[in-house]
C-alpha angles and dihedrals in degrees: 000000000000089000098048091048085054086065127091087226101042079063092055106053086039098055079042089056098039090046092056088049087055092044082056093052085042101061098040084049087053098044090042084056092039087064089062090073104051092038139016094195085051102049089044094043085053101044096045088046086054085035090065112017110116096215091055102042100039092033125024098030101060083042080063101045101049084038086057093053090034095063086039101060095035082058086056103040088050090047097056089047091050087053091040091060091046098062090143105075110189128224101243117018126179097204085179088061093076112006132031111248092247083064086048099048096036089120094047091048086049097054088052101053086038083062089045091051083058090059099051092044076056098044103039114357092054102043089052093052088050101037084046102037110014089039096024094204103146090110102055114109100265097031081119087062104045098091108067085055098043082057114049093037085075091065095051089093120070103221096041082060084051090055096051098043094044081048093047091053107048071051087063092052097053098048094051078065103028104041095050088035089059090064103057103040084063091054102259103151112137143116091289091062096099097055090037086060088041087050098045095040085060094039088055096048089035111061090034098051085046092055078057094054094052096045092049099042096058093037086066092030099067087039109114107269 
C-alpha cells in the first residue's frame, strides 16, 4: 500500500477514492441538515439517532475524519509534485488554453474548504465531544431535542452565514472539477461518461447551493417579523 501511495498515480487514484467517500458523507450530511428545514421533530429524531448510534460514532466516524485529511494531504502531495516537475516556468503561460480554472485551482479551493471544515469541527463536532464525553449529558431528559436548536442557533450571526456561503461556493468549485475527476482517475471511461459529467456537474451545484439555502433560511428566519 506504502509503494502505491509513492506513485503519482497511486495518489491519484487514493485522493479519487477518498474524494467519492467524502461526496457520500456529503449528501447524507446535506440531506440530515436539510431536515432541519421541513421538521424540526425529524431533523432532531435522525441526528440523535447519528449522535448515539454506536456504528456510526466508533466506526464510521473515525473512518470520516482520517478520510477527510487523507484527501487533503494526497491533494498536496500531488500538487507539489505537480510544481516540482514543472521547474521551468515560462514567461507567459495561458493556463485556460488547456484546463478550466476550477482544475487549476483545485489545491487553492481545497485549502479553503479544508479551513471551513475547521470551523465547523469548532462550531458543531467539538461542542458535541465535549456536550456527550467531557459533560456527559446524553442521558438528561431532552437530550433527543437539542439538535434543531444547536443548529440553527449558528446562523443567527451574519457574518457567521457569509462565511458559510463564501465557503459553500468555492465547494462548489471544487467539486465541478473533483467529483467528475474522480471518475476518471479510477478508470471509469465508457459509454455511460457523458451522463455520468452531466450528473456530477448538477450534483456539484446542487448540494452546495442547497447548504446555502440551509444556512440562509434559518438565518431570516430567526430575524424579528
Amino acid at each position: 500500500m506504502s509503494g502505491l501511495l509513492k506513485s503519482s498515480i497511486g495518489r491519484k487514484v487514493a485522493m479519487a477514492l477518498s474524494g467519492l467517500f467524502l461526496v457520500v458523507f456529503l449528501t447524507q450530511h446535506f440531506v440530515i441538515n436539510l431536515l432541519s428545514v421541513f421538521s424540526e421533530e425529524t431533523h432532531n429524531t435522525v441526528s440523535h439517532f447519528m449522535g448515539t448510534n454506536p456504528l456510526v460514532q466508533f466506526g464510521l466516524q473515525p473512518v470520516l475524519i482520517f478520510g477527510v485529511f487523507f484527501h487533503f494531504i494526497m491533494g498536496i502531495k500531488l500538487e507539489l509534485q505537480n510544481r516540482k516537475s514543472r521547474p521551468v516556468k515560462y514567461v507567459s503561460y495561458n493556463g485556460g488554453a488547456n484546463a478550466t480554472w476550477m482544475s487549476r485551482n483545485m489545491i487553492y479551493t481545497g485549502l479553503v474548504v479544508l479551513a471551513f471544515l475547521g470551523l465547523h469541527f469548532y462550531d458543531f463536532f467539538i461542542p458535541e465531544l465535549i456536550h456527550k464525553y467531557a459533560e456527559n449529558h446524553t442521558a438528561e431528559v431532552g437530550d433527543a431535542t437539542r439538535y434543531y436548536a444547536e443548529t440553527i442557533h449558528k446562523f443567527e450571526q451574519p457574518w457567521r452565514v457569509g462565511i458559510y456561503v463564501v465557503s459553500f461556493v468555492l465547494l462548489m468549485l471544487h467539486l465541478l472539477h473533483g467529483f467528475q475527476s474522480s471518475f476518471q482517475s479510477v478508470g471509469f471511461n465508457n459509454k455511460y461518461s457523458k451522463a455520468l459529467k452531466g450528473f456530477t456537474t448538477a450534483w456539484a451545484i446542487i448540494i452546495p447551493l442547497g447548504f446555502i439555502f440551509i444556512a440562509v433560511y434559518h438565518h431570516f428566519n430567526q430575524l424579528p417579523h
